[in-house]
MARBA-3410 file (N, C-alpha, C, O; in Angstrom, 1 decimal):
86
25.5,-27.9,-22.3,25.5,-26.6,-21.6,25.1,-25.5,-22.5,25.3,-25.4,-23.7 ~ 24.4,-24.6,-21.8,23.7,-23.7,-23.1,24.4,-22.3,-23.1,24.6,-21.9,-21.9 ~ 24.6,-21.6,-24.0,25.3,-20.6,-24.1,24.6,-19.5,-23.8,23.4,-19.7,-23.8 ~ 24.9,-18.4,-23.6,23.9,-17.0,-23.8,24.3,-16.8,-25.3,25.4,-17.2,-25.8 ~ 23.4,-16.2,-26.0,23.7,-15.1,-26.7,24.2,-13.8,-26.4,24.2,-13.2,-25.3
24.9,-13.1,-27.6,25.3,-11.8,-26.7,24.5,-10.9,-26.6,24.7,-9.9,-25.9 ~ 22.9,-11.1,-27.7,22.2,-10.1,-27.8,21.4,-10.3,-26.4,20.7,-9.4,-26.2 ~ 21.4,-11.3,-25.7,20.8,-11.5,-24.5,21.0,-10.9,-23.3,20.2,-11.1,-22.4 ~ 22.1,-10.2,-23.0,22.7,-9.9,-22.0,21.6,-8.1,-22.0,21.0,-7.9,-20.9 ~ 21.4,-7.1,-22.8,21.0,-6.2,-22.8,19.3,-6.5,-21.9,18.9,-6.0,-20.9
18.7,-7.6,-22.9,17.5,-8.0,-22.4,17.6,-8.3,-20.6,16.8,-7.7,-19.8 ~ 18.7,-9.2,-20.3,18.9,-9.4,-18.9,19.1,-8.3,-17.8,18.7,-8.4,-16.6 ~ 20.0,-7.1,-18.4,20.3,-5.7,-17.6,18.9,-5.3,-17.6,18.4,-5.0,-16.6 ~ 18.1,-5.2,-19.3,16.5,-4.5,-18.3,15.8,-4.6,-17.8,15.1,-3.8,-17.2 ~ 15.8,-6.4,-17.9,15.1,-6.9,-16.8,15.1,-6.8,-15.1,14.1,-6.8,-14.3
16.9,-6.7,-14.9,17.2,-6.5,-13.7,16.7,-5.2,-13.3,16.0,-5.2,-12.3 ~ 17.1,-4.1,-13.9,16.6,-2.6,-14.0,15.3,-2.7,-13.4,15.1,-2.3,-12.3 ~ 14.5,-3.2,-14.0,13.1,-3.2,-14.3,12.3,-3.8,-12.7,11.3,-3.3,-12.2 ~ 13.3,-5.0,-12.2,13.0,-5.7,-11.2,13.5,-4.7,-10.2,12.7,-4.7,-9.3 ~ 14.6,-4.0,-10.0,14.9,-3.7,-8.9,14.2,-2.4,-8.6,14.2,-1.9,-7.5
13.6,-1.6,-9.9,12.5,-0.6,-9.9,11.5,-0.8,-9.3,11.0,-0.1,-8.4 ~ 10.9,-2.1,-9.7,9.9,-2.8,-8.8,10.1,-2.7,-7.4,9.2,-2.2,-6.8 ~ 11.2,-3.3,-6.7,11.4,-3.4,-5.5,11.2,-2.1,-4.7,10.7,-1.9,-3.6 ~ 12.1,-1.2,-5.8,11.7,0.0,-5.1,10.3,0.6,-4.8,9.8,0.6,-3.7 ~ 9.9,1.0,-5.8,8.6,1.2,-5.8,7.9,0.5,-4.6,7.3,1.1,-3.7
8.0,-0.7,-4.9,7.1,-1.7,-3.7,7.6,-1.2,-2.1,6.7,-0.9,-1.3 ~ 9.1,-1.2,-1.8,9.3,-0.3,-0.6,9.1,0.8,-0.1,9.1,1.2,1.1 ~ 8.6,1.6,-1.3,7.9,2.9,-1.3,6.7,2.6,-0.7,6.7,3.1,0.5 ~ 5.4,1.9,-1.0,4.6,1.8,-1.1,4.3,1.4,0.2,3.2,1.7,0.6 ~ 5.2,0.7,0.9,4.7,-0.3,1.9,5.7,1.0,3.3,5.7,0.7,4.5
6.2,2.3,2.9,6.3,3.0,4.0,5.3,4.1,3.9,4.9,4.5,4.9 ~ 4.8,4.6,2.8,3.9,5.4,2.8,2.0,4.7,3.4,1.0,5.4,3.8 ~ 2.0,3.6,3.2,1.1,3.0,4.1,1.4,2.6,5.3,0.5,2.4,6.1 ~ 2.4,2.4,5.7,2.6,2.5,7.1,2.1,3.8,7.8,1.1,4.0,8.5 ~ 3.1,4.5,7.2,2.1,6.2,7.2,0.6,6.5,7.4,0.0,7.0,8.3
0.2,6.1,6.5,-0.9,6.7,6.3,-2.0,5.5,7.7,-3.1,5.9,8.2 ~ -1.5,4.3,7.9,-2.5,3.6,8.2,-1.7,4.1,9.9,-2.4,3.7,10.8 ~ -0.7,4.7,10.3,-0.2,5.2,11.8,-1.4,6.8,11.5,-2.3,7.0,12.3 ~ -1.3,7.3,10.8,-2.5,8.5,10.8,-3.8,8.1,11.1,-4.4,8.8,11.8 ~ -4.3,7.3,10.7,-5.4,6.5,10.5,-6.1,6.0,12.3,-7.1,6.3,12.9
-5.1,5.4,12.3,-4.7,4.8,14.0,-4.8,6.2,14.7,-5.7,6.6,15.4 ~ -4.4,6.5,14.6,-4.2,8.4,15.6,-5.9,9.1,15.4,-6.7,9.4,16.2 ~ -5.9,9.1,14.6,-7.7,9.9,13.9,-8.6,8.7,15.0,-9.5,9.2,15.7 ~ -8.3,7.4,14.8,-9.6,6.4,15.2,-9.4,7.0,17.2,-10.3,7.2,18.0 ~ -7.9,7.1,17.4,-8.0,6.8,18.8,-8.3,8.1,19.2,-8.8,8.1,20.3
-8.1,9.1,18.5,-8.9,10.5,19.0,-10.2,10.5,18.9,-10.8,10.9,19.9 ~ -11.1,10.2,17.8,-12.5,9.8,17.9,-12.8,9.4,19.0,-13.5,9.9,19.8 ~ -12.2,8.1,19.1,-12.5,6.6,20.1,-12.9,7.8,21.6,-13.8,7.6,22.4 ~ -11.7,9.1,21.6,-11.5,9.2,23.2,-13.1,10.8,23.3,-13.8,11.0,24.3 ~ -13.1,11.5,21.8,-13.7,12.5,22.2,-15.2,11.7,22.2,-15.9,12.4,23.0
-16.0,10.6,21.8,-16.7,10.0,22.1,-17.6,9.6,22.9,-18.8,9.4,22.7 ~ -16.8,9.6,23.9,-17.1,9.8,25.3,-18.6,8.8,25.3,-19.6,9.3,25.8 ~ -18.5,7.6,24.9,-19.3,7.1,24.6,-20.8,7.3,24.5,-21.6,6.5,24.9 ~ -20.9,8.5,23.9,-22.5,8.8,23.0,-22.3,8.1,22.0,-21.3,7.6,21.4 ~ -23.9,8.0,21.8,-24.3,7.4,20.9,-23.9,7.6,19.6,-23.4,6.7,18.9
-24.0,8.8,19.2,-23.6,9.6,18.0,-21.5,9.5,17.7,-21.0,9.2,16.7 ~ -21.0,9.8,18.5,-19.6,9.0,18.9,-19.5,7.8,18.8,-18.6,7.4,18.0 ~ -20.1,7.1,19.4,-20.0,5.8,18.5,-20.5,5.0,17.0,-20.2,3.9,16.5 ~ -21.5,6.4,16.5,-21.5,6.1,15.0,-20.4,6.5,14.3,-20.0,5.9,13.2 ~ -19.8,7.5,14.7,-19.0,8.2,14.2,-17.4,7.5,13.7,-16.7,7.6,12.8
-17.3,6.7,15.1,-16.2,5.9,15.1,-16.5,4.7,14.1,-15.7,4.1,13.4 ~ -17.6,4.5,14.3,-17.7,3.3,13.2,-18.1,3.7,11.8,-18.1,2.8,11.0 ~ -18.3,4.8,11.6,-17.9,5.1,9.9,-16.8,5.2,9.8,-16.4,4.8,8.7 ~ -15.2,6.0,11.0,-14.5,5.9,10.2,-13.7,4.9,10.1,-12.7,5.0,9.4 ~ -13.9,3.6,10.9,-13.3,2.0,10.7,-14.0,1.9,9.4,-13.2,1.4,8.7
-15.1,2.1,8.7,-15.4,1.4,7.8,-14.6,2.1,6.8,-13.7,1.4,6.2 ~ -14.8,3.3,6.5,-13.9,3.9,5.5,-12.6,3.3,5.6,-12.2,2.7,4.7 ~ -11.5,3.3,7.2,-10.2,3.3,7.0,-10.5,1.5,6.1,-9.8,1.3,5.1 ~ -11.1,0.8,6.5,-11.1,-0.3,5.4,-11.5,-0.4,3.9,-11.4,-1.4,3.2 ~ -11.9,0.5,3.7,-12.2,1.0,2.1,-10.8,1.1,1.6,-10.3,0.4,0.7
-10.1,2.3,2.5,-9.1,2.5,2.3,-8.0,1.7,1.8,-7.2,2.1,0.9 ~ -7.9,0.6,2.5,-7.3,-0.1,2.9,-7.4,-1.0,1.6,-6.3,-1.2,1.0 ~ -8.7,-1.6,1.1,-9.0,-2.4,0.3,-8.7,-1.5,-0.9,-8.2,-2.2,-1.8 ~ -8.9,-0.2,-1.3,-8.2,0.7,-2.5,-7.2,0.8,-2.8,-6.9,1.1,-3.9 ~ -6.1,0.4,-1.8,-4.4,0.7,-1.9,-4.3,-0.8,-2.1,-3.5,-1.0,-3.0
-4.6,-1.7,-1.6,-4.4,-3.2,-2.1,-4.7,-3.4,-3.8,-3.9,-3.8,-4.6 ~ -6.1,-3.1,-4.1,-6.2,-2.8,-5.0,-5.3,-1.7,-6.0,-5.0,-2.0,-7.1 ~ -5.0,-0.8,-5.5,-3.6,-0.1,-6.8,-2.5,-0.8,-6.5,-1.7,-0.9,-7.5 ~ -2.0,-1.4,-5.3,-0.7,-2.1,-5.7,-1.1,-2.8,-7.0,-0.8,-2.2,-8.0 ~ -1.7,-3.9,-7.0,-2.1,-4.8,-7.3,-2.1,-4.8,-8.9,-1.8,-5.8,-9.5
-2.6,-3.6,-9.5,-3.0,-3.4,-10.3,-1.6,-2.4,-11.5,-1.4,-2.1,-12.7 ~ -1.0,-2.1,-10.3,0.8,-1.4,-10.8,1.3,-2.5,-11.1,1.6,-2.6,-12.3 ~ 1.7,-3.7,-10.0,2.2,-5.1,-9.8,1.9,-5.5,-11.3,2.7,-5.2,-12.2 ~ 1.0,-5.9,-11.6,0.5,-6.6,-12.5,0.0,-6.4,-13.8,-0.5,-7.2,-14.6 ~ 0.2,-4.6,-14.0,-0.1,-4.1,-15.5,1.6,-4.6,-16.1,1.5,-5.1,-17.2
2.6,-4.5,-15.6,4.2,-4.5,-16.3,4.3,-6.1,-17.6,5.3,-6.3,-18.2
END
């Protein structure tokens, strides 16, 4: 049976610290994109309606699906990149 050390128990509290900072953060992250991607949704469906299906209205809507997926792919990328500098 393997013992701890006692100097080990400090290491284990910052770890936990450390992890449950994580968690937060990560809960953070995943309501502020909720956010932002319900804004997103609101912006496309007002486009979508002033549109009125011209032509130019329907470019328009489709630059901003392309962006909101930029977008999209940029915040995947900063999690990602928070997640995995620690």
């Amino acid at each position: 049976m393997k013992h701890h050390e006692p100097h080990d128990e400090p290491e284990n509290l910052n770890l936990a610290f450390q992890v449950a900072h994580l968690e937060q953060e990560l809960a953070s992250y995943k309501q502020r994109t909720r956010e932002a991607i319900g804004d997103l949704v609101g912006d496309v469906t007002q486009y979508v309606r002033e549109a009125v299906h011209t032509k130019a209205g329907y470019v328009l809507t489709q630059e901003v699906l392309i962006d909101i997926d930029e977008q999209l792919a940029a915040l995947d990328d900063t999690i990602i990149r928070r997640v995995f500098k620690r």
